[in-house]
C-alpha positions as CSV (number, residue, x, y, z in Angstrom):
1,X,40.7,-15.3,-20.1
2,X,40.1,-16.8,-16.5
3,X,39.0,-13.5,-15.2
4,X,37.0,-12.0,-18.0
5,X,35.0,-15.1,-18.0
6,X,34.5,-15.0,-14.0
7,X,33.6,-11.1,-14.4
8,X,30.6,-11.4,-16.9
9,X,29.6,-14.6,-14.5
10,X,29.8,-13.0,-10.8
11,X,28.0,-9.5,-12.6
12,X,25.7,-11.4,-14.4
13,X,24.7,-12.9,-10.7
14,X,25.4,-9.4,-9.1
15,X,22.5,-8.2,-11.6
16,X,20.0,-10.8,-10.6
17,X,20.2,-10.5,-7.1
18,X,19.9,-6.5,-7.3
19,X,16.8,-6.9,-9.3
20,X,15.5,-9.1,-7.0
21,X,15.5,-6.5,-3.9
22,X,14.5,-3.6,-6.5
23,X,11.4,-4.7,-7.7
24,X,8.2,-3.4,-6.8
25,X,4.8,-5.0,-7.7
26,X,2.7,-1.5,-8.2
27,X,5.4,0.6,-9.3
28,X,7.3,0.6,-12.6
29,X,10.0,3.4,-13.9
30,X,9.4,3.3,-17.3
31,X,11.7,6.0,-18.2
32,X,14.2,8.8,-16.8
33,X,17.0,11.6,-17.6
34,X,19.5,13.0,-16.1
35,X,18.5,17.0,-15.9
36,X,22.0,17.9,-13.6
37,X,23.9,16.2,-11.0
38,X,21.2,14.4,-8.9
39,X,18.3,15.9,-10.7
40,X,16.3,13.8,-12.8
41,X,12.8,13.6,-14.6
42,X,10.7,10.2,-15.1
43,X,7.6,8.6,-16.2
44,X,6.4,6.3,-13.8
45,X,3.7,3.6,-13.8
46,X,1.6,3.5,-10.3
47,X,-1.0,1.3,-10.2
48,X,-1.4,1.1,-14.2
49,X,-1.5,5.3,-14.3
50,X,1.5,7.0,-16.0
51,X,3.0,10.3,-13.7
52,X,5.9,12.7,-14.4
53,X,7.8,12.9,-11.2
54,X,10.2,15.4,-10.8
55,X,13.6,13.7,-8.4
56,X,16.5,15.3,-7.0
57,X,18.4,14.9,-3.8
58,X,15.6,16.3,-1.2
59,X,12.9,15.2,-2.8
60,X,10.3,13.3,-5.3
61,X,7.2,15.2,-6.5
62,X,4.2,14.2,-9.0
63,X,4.8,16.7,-11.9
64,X,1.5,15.9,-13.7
65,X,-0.7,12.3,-14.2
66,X,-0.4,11.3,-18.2
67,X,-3.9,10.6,-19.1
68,X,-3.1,8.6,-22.5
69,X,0.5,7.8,-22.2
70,X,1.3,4.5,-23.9
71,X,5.0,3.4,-23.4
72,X,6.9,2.5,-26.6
73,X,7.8,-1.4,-26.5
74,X,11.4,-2.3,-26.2
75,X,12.8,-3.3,-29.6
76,X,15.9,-4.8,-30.0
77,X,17.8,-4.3,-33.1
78,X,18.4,-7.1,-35.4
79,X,22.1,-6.6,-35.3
80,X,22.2,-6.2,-31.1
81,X,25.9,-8.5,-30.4
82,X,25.7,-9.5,-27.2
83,X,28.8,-9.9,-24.7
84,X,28.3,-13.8,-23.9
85,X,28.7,-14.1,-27.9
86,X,31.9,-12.2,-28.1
87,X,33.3,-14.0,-25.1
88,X,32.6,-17.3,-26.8
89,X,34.4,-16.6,-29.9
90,X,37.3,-15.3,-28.0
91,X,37.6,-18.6,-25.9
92,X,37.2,-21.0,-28.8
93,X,40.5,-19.1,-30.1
């Protein structure tokens, strides 16, 4: 129990920190896929435009500028059951 309760702690403060060093004021990826190994396409937000890029290993390119894009809001579903939830049930055992 010791160590699944210090492994959701020390990743939970892993995550923070990373996020910290990732983020960018002007630029947002609001999406992405996997196309192949290292080969992706995403929708970025630049400066409150919307762009297809095209990434792989080499390079990044602008694949088009989305005139009316309007990202879909992140919903969570009603019965979402988080890990800190399940861990808490398990300790009180």
């Amino acid at each position: 129990m010791l160590v699944l309760f210090l492994t959701y702690y020390s990743t939970k403060w892993l995550s923070t920190k990373t996020n910290l060093t990732m983020k960018s004021k002007y630029i947002n990826i609001v999406d992405k896929i996997m196309l192949g190994q290292n080969k992706f396409l995403a929708i970025a937000e630049i400066c409150n435009k919307y762009y297809v890029l095209s990434i792989t290993e080499r390079s990044i390119k602008i694949i088009k500028e989305l005139d009316d894009f309007q990202p879909i809001p992140d919903i969570k579903p009603e019965n979402n059951v988080e890990f800190n939830n399940i861990l808490n049930k398990f300790l009180k055992r």
